[in-house]
LOVOKE-75560 format. One line per field, with one value per residue: residue in three letters; y negated, x, z of N, C-alpha, C, O in turn. Coordinates in pm, whole numbers, padded with zeros to 5 digits. Each point is the difference from the previous one (the first is absolute). Layout:
r: (ALA, ...)
n_v: (Y, ...)
n_u: (X, ...)
n_w: (Z, ...)
ca_v: (Y, ...)
ca_u: (X, ...)
ca_w: (Z, ...)
c_v: (Y, ...)
c_u: (X, ...)
c_w: (Z, ...)
o_v: (Y, ...)
o_u: (X, ...)
o_w: (Z, ...)
This chain:
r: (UNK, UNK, UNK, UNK, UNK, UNK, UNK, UNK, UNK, UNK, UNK, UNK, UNK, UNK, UNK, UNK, UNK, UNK, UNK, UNK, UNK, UNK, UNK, UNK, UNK, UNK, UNK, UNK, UNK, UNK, UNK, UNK, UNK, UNK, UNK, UNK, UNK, UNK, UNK, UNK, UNK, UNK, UNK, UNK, UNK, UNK, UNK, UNK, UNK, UNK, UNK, UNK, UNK, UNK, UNK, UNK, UNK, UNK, UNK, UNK, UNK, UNK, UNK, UNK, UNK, UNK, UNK, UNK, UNK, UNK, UNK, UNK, UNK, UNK, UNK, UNK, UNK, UNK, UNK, UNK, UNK, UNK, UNK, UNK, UNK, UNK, UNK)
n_v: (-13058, 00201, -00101, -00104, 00191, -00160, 00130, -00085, 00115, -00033, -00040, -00032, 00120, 00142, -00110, 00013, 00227, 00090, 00039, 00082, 00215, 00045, 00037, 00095, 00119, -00169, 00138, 00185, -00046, -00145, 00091, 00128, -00144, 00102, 00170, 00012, -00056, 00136, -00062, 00197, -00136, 00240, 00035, -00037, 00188, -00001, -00201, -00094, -00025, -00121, -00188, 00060, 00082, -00048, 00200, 00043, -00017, -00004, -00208, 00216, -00282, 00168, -00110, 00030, -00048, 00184, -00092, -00058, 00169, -00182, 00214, -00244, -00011, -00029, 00222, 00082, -00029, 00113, 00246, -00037, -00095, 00242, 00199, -00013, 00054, 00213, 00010)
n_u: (04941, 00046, 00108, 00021, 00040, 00057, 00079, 00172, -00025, 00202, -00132, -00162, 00160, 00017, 00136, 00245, 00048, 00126, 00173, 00146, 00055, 00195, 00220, 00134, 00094, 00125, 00065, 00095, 00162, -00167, -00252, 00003, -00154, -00200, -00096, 00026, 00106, 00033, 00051, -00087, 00174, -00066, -00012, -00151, -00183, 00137, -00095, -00099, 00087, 00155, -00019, 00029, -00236, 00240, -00002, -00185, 00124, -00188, 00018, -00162, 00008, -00104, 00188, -00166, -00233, 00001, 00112, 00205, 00048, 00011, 00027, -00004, -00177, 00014, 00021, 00148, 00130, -00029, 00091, 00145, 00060, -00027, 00215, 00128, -00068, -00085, 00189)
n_w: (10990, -00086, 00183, -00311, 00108, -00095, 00212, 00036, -00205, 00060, -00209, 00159, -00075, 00107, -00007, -00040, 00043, 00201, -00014, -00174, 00086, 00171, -00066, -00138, 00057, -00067, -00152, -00029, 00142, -00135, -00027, -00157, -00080, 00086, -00082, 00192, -00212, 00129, -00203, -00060, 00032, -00028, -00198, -00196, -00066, -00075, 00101, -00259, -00256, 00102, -00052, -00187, 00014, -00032, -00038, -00005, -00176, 00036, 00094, 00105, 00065, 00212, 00035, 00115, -00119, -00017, -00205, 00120, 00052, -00023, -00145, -00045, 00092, -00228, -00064, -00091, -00131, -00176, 00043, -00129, -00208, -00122, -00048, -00170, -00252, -00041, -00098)
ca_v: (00058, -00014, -00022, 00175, -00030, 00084, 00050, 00011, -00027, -00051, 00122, 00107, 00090, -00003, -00153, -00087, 00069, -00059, -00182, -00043, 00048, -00168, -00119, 00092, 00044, -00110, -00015, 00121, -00028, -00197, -00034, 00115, -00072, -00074, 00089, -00079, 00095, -00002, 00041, 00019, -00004, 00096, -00041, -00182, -00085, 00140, 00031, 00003, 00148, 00112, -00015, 00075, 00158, 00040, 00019, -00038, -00122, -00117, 00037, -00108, 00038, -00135, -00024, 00115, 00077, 00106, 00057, 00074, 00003, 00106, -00034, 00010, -00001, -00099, 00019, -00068, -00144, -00042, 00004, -00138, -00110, -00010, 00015, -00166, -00101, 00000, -00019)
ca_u: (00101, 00120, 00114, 00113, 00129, 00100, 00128, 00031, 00124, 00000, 00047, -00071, -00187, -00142, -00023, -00030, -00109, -00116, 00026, -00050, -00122, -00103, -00055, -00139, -00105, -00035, -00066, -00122, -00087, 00041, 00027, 00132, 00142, -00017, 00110, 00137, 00107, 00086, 00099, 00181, 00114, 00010, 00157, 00032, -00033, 00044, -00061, -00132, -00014, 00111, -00126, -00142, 00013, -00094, 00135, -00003, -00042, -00089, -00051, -00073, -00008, -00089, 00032, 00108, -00078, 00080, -00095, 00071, 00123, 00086, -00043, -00143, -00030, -00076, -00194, 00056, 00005, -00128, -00052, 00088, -00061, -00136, -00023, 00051, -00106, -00103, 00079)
ca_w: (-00086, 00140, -00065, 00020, -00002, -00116, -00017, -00124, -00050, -00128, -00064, 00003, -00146, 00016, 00067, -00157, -00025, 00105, -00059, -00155, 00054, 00055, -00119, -00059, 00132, 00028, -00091, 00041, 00119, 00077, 00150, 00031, -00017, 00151, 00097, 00022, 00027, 00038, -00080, 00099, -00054, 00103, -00009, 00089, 00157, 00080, 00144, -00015, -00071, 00128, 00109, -00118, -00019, -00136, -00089, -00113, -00046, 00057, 00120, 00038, 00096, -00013, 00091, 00087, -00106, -00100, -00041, -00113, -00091, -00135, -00146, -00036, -00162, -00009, 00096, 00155, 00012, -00030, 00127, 00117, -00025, 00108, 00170, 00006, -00029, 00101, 00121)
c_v: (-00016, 00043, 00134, -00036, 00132, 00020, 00026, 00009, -00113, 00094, 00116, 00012, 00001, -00098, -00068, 00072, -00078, -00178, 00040, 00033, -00131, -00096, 00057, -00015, -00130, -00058, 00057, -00086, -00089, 00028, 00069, -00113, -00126, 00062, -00045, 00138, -00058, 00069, -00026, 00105, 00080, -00068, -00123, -00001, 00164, -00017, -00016, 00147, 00110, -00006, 00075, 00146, 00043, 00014, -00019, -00121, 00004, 00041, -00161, 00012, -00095, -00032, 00105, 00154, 00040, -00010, 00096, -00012, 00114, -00070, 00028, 00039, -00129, -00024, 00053, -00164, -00064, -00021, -00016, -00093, -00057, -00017, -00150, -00081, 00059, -00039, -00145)
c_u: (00136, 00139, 00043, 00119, 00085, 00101, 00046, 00180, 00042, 00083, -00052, -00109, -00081, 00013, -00111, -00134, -00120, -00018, -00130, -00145, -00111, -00031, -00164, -00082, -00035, -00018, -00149, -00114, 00096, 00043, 00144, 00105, -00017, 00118, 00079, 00092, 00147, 00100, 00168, 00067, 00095, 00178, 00032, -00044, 00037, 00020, -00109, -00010, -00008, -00162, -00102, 00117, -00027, 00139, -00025, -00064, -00084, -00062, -00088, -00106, -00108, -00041, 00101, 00017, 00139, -00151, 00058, 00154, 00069, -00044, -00155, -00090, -00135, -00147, 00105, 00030, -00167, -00071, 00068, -00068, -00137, -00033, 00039, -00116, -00073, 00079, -00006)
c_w: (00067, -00171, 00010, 00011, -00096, -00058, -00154, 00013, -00111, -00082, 00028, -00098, 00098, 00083, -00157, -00044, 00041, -00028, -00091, 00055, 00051, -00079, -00039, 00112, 00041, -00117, -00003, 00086, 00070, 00138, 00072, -00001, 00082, 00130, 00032, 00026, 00078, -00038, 00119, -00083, 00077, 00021, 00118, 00122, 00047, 00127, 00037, 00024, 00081, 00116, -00064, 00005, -00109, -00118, -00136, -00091, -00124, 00124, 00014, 00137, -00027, 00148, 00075, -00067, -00082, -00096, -00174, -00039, -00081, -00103, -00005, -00084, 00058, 00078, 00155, 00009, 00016, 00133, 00103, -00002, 00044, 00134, 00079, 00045, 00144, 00123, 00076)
o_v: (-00099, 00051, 00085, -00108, 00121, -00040, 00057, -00046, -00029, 00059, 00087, -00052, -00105, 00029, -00022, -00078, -00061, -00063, -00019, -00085, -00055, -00058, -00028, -00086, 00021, -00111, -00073, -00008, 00020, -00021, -00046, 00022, -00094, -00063, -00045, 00074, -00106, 00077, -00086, 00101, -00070, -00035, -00022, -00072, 00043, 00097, 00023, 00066, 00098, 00101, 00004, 00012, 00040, -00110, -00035, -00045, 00005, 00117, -00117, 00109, -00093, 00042, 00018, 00076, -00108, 00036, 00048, -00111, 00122, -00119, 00108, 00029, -00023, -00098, -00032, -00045, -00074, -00099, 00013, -00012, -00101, -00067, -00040, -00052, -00084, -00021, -00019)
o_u: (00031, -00012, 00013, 00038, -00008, 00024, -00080, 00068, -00091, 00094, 00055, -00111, -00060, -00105, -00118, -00086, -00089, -00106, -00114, -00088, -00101, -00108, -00108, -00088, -00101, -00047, -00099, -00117, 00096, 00103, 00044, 00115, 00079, 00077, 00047, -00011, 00033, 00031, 00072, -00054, 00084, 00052, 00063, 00047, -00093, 00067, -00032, -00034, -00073, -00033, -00082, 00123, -00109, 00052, 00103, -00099, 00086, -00036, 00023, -00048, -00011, -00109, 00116, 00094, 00056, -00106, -00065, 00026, 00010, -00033, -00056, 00059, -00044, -00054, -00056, -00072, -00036, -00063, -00049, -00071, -00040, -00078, -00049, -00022, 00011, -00066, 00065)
o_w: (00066, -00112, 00088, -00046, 00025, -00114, -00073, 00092, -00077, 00053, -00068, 00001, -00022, 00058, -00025, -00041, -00059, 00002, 00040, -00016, -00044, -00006, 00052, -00007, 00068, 00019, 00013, -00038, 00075, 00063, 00106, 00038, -00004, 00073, -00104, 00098, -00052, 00091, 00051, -00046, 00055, 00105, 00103, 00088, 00068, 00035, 00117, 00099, -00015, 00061, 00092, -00004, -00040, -00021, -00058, 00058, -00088, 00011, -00029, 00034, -00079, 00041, -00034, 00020, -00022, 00051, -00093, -00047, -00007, 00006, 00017, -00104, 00113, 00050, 00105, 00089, 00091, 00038, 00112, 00099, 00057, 00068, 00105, 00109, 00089, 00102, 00103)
């Protein structure tokens, strides 16, 4: 299982979206909340941020992997997570 890493804004709706989503989704299924997320903070670490190809937030990587950004809907998160778990 390999580490997500996940761009976020603070004060962005669909950051907070994608937040309420995962909760659920590791409620849903224990194991989803083995995952080790790496939560970055686009503001604060902006010469992390500036190194990933990718303009919009929620954004997520699973290793070097782009596996989504923008606004999600929930069976996309779902299958991040997975793709996580076989990783």
């Amino acid at each position: 299982m390999k580490e997500l890493t996940y761009f976020y804004l603070a004060g962005c709706p669909f950051c907070r979206a994608a937040d309420k989503m995962l909760e659920e989704l590791e409620t849903e299924n224990p194991e989803f909340s083995k995952i080790p997320i790496k939560k970055i903070e686009e503001r604060e670490n902006a010469a992390l941020a500036n190194r990933y190809d990718y303009y919009y937030v929620p954004c997520f990587w699973l290793g070097t992997q782009k596996l989504h950004e923008g606004a999600a809907a929930k069976e996309k998160l779902r299958g991040i997570l997975e793709e996580a778990l076989i990783s």
